[in-house]
C-alpha positions, 0 to 999 in steps of 0.5 A: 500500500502506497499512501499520501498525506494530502494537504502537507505542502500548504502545512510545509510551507508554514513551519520550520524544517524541524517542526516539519520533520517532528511532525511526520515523525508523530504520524510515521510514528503511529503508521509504523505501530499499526504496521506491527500490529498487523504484521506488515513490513514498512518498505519507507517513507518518501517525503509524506508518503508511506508504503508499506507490503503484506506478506513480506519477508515473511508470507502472511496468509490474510497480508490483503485483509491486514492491509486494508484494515490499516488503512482503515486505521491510518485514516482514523489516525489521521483524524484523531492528528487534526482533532489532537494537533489542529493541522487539516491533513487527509491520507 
């Protein structure tokens, strides 16, 4: 799965390289939890964007349905960001 944070560049543009990168630190951070609670490999992180595979390296019978369930997920997170840190971001 291949995600991407949609209104990060407005968000970029208006603060500081550090809090810039602490901010997708705080999200990566819950997309690498729920990938271990689903037993998912994180391939990286390019910029804003996420990805991460089911079934590798090890094979992983249900890797479709663990994906989309962090999906689900990543987008309540998403949500529960905005509510906690006032920043507008969908995935």
């Amino acid at each position: 799965m291949f995600s991407d944070l949609v209104g990060f560049t407005p968000i970029a543009a208006t603060v500081s390289p550090i809090e810039l990168v602490n901010l997708l630190n705080q999200i990566f951070s819950k997309f690498g939890y729920l990938a271990e609670l689903y037993g998912l490999e994180k391939i990286k992180t390019i910029g804003d964007a996420y990805m991460v595979a089911g079934g590798l390296p090890v094979l992983k019978e249900n890797h479709a349905e663990a994906i989309a369930n962090m999906a689900l997920d990543m987008q309540q997170e998403i949500h529960k960001f905005q509510t906690d840190m006032g920043k507008q971001l969908k995935i």
